[in-house]
Structure formats: C-alpha cells, structure tokens
C-alpha positions as CSV (number, residue, x, y, z in Angstrom):
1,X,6.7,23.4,-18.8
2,X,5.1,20.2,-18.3
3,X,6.6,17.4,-16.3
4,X,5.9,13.9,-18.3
5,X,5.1,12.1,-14.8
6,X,2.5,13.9,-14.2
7,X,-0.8,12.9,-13.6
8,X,-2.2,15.0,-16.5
9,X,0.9,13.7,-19.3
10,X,-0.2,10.3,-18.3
11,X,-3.7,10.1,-18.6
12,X,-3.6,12.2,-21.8
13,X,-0.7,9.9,-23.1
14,X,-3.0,7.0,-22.4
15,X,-5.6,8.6,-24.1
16,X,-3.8,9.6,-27.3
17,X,-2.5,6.1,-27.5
18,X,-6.5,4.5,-27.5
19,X,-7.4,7.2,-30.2
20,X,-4.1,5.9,-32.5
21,X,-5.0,2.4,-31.8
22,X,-9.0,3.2,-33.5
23,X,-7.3,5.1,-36.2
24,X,-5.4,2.2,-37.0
25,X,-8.2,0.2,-36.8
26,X,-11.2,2.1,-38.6
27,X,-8.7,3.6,-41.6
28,X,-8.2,0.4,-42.9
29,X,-11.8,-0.7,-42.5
30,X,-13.2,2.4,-44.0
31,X,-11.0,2.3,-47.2
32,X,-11.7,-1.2,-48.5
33,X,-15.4,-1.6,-47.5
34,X,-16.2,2.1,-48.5
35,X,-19.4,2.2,-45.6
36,X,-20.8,6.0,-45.7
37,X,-19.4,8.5,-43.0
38,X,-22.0,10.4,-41.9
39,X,-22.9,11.3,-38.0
40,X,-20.9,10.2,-35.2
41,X,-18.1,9.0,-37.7
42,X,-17.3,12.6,-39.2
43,X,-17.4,14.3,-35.7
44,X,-14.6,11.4,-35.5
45,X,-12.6,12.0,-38.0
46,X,-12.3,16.0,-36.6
47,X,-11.8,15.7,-33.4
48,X,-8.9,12.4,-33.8
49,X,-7.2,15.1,-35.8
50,X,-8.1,17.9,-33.2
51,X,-6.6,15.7,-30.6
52,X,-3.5,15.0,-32.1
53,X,-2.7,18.3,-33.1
54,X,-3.3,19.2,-29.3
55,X,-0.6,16.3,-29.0
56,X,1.7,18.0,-31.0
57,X,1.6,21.4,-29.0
58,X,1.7,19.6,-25.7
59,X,4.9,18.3,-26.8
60,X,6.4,21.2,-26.8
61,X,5.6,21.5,-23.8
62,X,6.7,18.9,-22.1
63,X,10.2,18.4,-20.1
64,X,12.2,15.7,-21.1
65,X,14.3,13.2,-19.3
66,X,18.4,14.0,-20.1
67,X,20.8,11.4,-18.2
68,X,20.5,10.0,-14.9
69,X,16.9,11.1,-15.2
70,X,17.1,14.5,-15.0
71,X,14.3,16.9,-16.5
72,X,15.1,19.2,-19.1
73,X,13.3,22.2,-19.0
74,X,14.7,24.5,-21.9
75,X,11.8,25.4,-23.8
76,X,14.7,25.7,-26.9
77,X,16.4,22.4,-26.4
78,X,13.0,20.4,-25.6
79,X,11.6,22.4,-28.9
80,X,15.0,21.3,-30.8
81,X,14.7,17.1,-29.5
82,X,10.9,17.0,-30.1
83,X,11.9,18.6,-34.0
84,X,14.8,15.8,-34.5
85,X,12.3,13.4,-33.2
86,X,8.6,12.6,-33.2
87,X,7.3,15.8,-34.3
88,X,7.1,14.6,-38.4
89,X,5.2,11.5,-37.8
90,X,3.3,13.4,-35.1
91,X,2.6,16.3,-37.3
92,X,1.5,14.2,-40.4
93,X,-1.0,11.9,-38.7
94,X,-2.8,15.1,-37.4
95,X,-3.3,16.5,-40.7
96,X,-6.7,16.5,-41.5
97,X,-7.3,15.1,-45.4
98,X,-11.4,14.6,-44.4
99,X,-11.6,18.1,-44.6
100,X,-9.6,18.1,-48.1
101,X,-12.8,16.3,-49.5
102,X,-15.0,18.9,-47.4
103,X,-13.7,21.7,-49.2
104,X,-14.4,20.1,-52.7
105,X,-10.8,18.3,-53.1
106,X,-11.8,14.9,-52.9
107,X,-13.6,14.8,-56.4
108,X,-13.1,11.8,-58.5
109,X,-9.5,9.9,-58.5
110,X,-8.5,12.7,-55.6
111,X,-11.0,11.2,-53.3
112,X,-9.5,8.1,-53.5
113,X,-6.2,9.6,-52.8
114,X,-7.2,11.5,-50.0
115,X,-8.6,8.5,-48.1
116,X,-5.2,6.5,-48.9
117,X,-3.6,9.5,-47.6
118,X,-5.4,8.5,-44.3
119,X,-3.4,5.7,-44.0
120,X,-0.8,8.1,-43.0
121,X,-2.0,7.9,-39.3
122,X,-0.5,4.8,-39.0
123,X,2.6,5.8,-38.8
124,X,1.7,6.6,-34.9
125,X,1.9,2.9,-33.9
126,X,5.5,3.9,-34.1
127,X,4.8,5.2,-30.8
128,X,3.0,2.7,-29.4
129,X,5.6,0.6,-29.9
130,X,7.9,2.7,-28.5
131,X,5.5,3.1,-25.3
132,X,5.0,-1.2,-25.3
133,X,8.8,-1.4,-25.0
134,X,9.5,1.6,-22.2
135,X,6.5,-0.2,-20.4
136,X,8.6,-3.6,-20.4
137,X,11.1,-2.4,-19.1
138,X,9.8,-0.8,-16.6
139,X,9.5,-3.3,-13.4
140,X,5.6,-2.6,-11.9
141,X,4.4,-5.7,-14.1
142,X,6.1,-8.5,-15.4
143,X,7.6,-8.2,-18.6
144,X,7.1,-11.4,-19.7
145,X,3.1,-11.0,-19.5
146,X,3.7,-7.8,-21.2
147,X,5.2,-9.3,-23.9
148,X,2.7,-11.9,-24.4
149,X,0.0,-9.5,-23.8
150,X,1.8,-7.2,-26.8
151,X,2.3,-10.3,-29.1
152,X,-1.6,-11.5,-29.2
153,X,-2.2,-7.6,-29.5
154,X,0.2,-6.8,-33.0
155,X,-1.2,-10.7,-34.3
156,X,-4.9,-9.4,-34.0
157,X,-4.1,-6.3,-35.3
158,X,-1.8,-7.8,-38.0
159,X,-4.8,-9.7,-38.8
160,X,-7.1,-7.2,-38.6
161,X,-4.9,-5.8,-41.7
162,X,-4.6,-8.5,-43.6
163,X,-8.7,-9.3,-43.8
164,X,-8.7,-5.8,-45.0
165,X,-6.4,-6.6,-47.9
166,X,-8.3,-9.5,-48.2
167,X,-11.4,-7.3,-49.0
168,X,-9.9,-5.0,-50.8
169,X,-7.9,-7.9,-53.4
170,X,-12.1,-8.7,-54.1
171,X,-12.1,-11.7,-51.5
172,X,-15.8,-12.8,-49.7
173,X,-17.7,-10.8,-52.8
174,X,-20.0,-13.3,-52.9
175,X,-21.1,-11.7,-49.0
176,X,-23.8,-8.8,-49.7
177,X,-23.6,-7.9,-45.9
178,X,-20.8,-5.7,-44.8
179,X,-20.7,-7.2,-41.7
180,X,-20.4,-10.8,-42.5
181,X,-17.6,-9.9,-45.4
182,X,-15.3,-8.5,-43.1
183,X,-15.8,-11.6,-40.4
184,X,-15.2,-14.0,-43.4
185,X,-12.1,-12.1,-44.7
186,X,-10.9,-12.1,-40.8
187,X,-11.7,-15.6,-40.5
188,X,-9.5,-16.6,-44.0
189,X,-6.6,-14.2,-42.4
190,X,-6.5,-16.1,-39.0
191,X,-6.5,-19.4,-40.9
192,X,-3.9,-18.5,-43.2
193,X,-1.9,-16.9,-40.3
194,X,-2.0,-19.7,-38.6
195,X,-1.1,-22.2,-41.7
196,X,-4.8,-24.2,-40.9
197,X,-6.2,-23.0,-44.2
198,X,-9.4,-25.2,-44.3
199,X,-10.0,-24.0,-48.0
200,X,-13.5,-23.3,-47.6
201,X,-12.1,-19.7,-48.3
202,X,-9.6,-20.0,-52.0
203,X,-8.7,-17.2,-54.1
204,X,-10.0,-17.0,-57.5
205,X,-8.7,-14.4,-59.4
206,X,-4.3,-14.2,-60.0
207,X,-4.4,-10.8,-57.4
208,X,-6.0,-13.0,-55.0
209,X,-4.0,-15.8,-55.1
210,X,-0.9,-13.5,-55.4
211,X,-1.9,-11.9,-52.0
212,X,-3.0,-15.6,-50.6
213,X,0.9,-16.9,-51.8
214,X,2.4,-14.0,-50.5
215,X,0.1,-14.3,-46.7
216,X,1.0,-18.1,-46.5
217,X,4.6,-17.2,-46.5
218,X,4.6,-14.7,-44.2
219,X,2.3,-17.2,-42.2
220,X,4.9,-20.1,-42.3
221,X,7.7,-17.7,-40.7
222,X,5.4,-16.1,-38.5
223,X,4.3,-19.8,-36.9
224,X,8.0,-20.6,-36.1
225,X,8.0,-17.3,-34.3
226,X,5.2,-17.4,-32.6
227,X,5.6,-21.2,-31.5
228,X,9.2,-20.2,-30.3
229,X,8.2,-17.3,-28.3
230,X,5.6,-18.4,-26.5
231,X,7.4,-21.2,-25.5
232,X,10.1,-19.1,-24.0
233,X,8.0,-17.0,-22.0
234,X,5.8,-19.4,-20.9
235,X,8.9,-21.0,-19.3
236,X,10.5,-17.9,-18.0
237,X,6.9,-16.5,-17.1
238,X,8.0,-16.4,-13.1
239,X,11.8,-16.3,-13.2
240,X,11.5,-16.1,-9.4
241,X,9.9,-18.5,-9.0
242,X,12.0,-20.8,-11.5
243,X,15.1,-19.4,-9.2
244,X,13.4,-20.8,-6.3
245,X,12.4,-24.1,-7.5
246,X,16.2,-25.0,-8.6
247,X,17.6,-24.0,-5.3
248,X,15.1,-26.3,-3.6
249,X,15.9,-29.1,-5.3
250,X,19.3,-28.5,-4.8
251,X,18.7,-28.1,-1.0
252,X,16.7,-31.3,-1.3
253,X,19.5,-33.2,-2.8
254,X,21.6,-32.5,-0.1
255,X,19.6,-32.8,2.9
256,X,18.6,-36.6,1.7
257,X,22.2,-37.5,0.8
258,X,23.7,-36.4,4.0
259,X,20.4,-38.0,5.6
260,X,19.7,-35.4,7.5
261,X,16.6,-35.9,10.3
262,X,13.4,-35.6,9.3
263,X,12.5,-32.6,11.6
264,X,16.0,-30.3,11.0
265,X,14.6,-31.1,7.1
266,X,11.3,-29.6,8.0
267,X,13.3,-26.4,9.2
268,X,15.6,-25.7,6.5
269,X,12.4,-26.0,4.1
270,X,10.7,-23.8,6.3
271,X,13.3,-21.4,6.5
272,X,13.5,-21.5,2.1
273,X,9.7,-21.1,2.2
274,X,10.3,-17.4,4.3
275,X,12.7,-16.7,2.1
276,X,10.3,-17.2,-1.1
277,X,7.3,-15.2,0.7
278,X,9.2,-12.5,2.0
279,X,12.3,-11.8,-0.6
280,X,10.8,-14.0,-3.6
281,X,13.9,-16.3,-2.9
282,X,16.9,-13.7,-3.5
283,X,19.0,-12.3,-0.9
284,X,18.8,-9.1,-0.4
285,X,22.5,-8.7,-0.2
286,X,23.6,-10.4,-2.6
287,X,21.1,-8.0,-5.2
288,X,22.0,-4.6,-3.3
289,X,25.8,-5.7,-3.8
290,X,25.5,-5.8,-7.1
291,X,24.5,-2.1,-7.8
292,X,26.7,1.0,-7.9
293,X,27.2,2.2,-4.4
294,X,24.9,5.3,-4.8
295,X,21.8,3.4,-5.9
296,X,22.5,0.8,-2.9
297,X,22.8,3.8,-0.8
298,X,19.4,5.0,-1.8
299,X,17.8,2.1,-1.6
300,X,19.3,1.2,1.9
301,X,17.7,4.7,2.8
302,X,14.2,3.8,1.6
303,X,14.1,0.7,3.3
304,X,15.7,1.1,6.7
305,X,16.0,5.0,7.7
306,X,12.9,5.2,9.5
307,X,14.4,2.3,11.1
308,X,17.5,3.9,12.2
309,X,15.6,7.5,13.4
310,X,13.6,5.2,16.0
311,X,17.3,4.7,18.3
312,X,17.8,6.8,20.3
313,X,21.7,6.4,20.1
314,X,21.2,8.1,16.8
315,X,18.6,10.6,17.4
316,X,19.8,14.1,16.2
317,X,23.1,12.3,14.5
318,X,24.0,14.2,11.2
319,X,22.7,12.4,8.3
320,X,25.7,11.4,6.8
321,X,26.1,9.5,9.7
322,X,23.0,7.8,9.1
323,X,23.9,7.0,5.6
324,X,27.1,4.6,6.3
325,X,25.4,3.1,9.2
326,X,22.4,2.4,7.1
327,X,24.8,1.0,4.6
328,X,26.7,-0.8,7.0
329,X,23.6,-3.4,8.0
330,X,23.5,-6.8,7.2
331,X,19.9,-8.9,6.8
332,X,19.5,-11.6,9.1
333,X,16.7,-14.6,9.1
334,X,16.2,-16.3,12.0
335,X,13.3,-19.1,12.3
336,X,11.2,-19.8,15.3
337,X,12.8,-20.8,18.3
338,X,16.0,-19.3,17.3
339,X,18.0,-17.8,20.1
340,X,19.0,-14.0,18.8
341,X,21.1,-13.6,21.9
342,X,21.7,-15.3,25.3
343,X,21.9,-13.3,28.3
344,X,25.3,-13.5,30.1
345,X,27.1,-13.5,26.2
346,X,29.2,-10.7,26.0
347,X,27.3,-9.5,22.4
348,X,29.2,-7.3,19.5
349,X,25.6,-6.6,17.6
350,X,22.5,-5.0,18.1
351,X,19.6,-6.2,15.9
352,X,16.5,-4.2,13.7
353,X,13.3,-6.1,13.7
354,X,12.2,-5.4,10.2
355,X,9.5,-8.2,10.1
356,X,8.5,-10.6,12.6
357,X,8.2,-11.2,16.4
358,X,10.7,-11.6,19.3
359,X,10.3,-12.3,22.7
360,X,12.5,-11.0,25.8
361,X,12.7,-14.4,27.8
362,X,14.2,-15.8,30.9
363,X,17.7,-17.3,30.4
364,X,16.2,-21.1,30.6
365,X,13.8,-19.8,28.4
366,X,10.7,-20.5,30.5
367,X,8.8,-16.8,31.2
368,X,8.6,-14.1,28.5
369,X,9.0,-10.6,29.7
370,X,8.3,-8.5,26.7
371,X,7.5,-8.7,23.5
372,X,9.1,-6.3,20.3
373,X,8.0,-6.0,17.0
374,X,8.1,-4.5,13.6
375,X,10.2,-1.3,13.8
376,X,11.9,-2.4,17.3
377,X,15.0,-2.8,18.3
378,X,17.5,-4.5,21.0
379,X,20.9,-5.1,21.7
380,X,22.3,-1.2,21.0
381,X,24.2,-1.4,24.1
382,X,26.5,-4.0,23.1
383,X,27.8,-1.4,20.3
384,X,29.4,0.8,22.6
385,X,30.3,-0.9,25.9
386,X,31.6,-4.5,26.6
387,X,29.1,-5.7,29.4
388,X,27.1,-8.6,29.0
389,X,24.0,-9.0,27.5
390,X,21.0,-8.5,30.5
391,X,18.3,-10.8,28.7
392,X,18.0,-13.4,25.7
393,X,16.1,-12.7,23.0
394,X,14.5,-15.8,21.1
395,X,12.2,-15.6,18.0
396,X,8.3,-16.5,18.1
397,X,8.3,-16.6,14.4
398,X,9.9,-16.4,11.2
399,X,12.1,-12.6,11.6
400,X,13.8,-10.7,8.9
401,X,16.1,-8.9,10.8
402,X,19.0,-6.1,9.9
403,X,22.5,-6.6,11.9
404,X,24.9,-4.3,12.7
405,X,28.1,-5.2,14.0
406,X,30.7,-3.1,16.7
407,X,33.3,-3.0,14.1
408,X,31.4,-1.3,11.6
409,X,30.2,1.2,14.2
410,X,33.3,1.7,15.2
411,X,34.5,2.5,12.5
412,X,32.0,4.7,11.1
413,X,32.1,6.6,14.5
414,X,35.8,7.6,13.9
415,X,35.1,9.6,11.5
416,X,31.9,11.7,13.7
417,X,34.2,12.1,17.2
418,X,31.8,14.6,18.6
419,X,28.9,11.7,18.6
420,X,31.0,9.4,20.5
421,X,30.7,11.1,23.8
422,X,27.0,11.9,23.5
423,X,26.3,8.2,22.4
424,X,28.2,6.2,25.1
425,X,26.3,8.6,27.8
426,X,23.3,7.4,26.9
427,X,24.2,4.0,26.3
428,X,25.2,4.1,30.1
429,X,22.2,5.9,31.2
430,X,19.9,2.9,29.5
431,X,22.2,0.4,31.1
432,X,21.7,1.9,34.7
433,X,18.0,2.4,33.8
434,X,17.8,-1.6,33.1
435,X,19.7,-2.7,36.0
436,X,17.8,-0.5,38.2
C-alpha cells in the first residue's frame, strides 16, 4: 500500500495534475477549430488516457489519511472511500473515445459525438481544485499568493474557454489562419471579460450576439469579484507584517506621549525590530498557548529538546520528565547590554540560549571571562540550591532566550523523587568545581 507522502505519490500527483491541465486546454481547442490529429497529437491522446487509467489503479493503492492524520491501510476500506469518491470522474476521463473513432465508430454525426464526449476529461479540474484548496491551507507558502496565483490561473483558463465558444458560435471567420482566429477570439474574450469591449470585435449573427449578451453579463459580475478580491489580498498579502506595523504605531504613540528619551526610544524599537526578524512579531507564547496541550507539547519538543539533552542535570532523566520541563519554559528577550543575572543575587532561574550571544563578565562589568552561545546554557545551579549566583551574565546582542523558573522545577521534580538526589549531587559537584 502506498503512502500519499511519498516521494513517488507526489511527483506522480504533480504530474497527473499538468496532463489534466493540457487536456483541459487542447479538448476545447481541438473541437471548435477541427486542426488534423496526426503524429505527436495521437500518441497524445493514448498515452493521457494510459496515464490516467494508471491513476485510477494507483488509487487503490494508495493509504488514506482517517482522523488525526492517521493512515489507513485496509486495501477494503481504501478500495470502498476511493469508490464513494473520485473513482467515477477519475474512471470517465480515462476512457479513451479517440480509439472509438479508430475502430470505425466515429463515422458521420458519431464522430462529432465522440469528440464532445472528450469534453468529459474536464471533469478532472474537480481535482485540481480540490488540490488548489488543500495546498492553501497548507502553511509552506502564503495562502494569500496562492490565491492570487489560482485566481489569474481559473481567469486565463476561463478565458481560454470562452474564445473557444467564441470560435465555435462562428466568431473571427473572416481569419483564414488558425492561429490568428484563436488569438482574435481570445483577445474579444479578455475584452469582454473585462467589460473594455473596444468593438473592433461585434457579433453578427443572433447566436453570436446571444453568446456576446450572455459573456458581458457574466463579465459585469465577474469585475466586481475580481476588483473585490484583489483588493482584499493585496491588503492582507503579509498579515505579519500588517500585525507588526499596528503594534509599532501603537508603541510609537505611547513612547512620544509619555516623552520618553530619545535613546530608551531607540531601544524599545530595537527590541520590536528583534521581535519582527526573529518571531515575525508574535510571541511565541502567546501562539503555543493557544493550542491544545498535546500539539504545544510537540512542538515544545521540536524546538527545545535537544536543548534540554545538553544539561547535564538532566542527562539520562526519563523522558517524561523532559516533556513537562520542556513545557514548563518561558521565552525571554533580552537586548544588548542587558544584565541576565548579577553575581552576588541569590537567582531562582537558569536560562537556555536559544539565539544570540552572552558574555560571563566581572561584577562591575569591566573583563569578560567567557563567552556562551547558541545551544548553551547558565544559571542550572540556582534550580536546586539557594547560593548566590558566582558571575553576571550580560548580553552582547539581541538573545532569545528560554527561562525556567525553581518553582516549576520543583514541582515537576515531585513527581520523579528518585532524580532529586542524583540532580542536587551534581549540582554540588559543579558548584565545588567553580569555586575551586
């Protein structure tokens, strides 16, 4: 059984979906301009319906996702959904009516019916739409350039439909050359699309100006539409960024009517400028709270685990254990020239340097003694005994940091009592080492 996130089901999906989007584009083309199909075009027409009959069998073969995202592997059950589902549009867009005319059953008024029957492959933009709106949701590119990127694609092919009609109502006749008829008829369905009708194009039978009526009102409605849409996602085209500009006027607001210096203005806006370039603006906590607590565990887990595996407090601790402590820490900012901790203080946190640069300094703050980065750590002793802190820390730069506070150790350690013991030795063992 197949897995649809596979490398294989995705390439081939994409490739099915390119093969639906030239049916829908050559059927049309081919039925109202008539051009011969000989060579490359009839090795076309069998292997588009070779392909999607391969389609249909892979489907059968392919898992599919039950709730929670869970695969479903039942040959019967996938068999059943794929039945209830896709498999009649799938099934009748594969059938191949070239090879009805092949076989000496496209004679006469049947030929015509067979390439009209053609027309039946269309109905597989069902599932490129279906695929344009599971690819919006998804979160690896921005919906809203999605959706403008699917809205110029459905007016071009809308288009590309109605210049067909176009031709096939008897408009452009006066054109001997294929090519130039069907650039005229698109031309006239762009311009009456678009309600700029420059009449240098007019209908002159009643079919024609019928279909012309019956184009300009379905123009007229699709103008508003258009105009309204685009509109809306131009202005919503970087909601982040929209976020971020609001809360820096308001921050701006404030800071000139309390008249705040100049220079403690430069740091706040330096501090909101980290905020956008690191975490687009959002706090991170105030997004993870806002899930269920078994997707903020997970995600917790991705981003700070390999974190919490570098202590060597918690080294060999049972994994539950680092679950709630990795859901227990809080992100911190600090900006440069911050003091993290002062030595002397008695401290109740240690810190996580998930971005950024901190320097181990003197307490006046004049020599520098080390230097931690990404993936370091400092201030684990203050979790499990009350002595003072033996150094200040100070940040070089803007840090993104993750707290954790005693109490929440605490607390998570009463329920793991056999840790306790083997923690607070070697918290005292690093002590000793750093006074020695």
């Amino acid at each position: 059984m197949l897995s649809p996130h596979t490398t294989f089901r995705r390439i081939w999906d994409s490739f099915i979906l390119l093969l639906t989007i030239y049916a829908a584009v050559e059927t049309p083309a081919r039925i109202v301009i008539g051009y011969p199909v000989v060579g490359w075009l009839v090795w076309s027409d069998h292997l588009l319906s070779l392909f999607f009959l391969l389609d249909v069998g892979f489907n059968f073969f392919t898992a599919i996702e039950g709730r929670g995202g869970r695969l479903i592997k039942n040959r019967r059950l996938v068999a059943t959904h794929y039945l209830k589902g896709w498999f009649i549009i799938d099934f009748i867009s594969a059938i191949p009516f070239e090879l009805l005319t092949d076989f000496g059953l496209g004679l006469g008024r049947m030929a015509r019916i067979v390439r009209l029957l053609r027309l039946l492959r269309l109905l597989r933009l069902l599932r490129l739409a279906a695929f344009m709106r599971r690819l919006g949701a998804s979160a690896s590119v921005s919906p809203v350039i999605l959706r403008l990127v699917f809205l110029g694609f459905w007016i071009v092919m809308g288009a590309h439909w109605l210049a067909c009609g176009w031709i096939a109502v008897g408009g452009c006749a006066d054109e001997v050359e294929v090519g130039r008829r069907y650039l005229r008829s698109l031309y006239w369905a762009f311009t009456t699309l678009g309600t700029v009708g420059y009449g240098d194009i007019t209908p002159s039978t009643n079919t024609q100006t019928l279909y012309a009526l019956v184009i300009m009102i379905l123009g007229a409605g699709m103008y508003g539409y258009v105009i309204g849409n685009v509109a809306s996602l131009l202005a919503n085209i970087d909601v982040a960024k929209a976020h971020f500009t609001e809360k820096m006027d308001q921050v701006n607001a404030f800071l000139r009517y309390r008249e705040i210096p100049a220079s403690l203005q430069q740091r706040v806006r330096g501090y909101y400028e980290h905020l956008w370039e690191s975490r687009l603006g959002y706090d991170e906590s105030s997004v993870l709270s806002e899930l269920p607590p078994s997707l903020r565990l997970e995600i917790s887990l991705y981003l700070n685990q390999d974190i919490i595996q570098k202590v060597p407090l918690f080294k060999g601790a049972p994994d539950e254990f680092v679950r709630e402590i990795v859901n227990a820490l809080k992100p911190v900012v600090f900006t440069p020239g911050d003091y993290i901790v002062r030595s002397g203080e008695v401290g109740e946190e240690m810190y996580f340097i998930s971005r950024g640069t901190v320097e181990v300094v003197s307490p006046e703050g004049n020599s520098v003694f080390a230097t931690l980065t990404d993936g370091q750590f400092f201030g684990e002793i203050a979790l499990v005994t009350k002595e003072p802190r033996t150094a200040s820390i100070r940040a070089a730069d803007y840090c993104d940091l993750y707290m954790l506070d005693k109490s929440t150790f605490d607390r998570v350690l009463q329920n793991f009592p056999a840790l306790y013991s083997h923690i607070r030795e070697l918290a005292q063992t690093r002590l000793r080492s750093r006074r020695d």
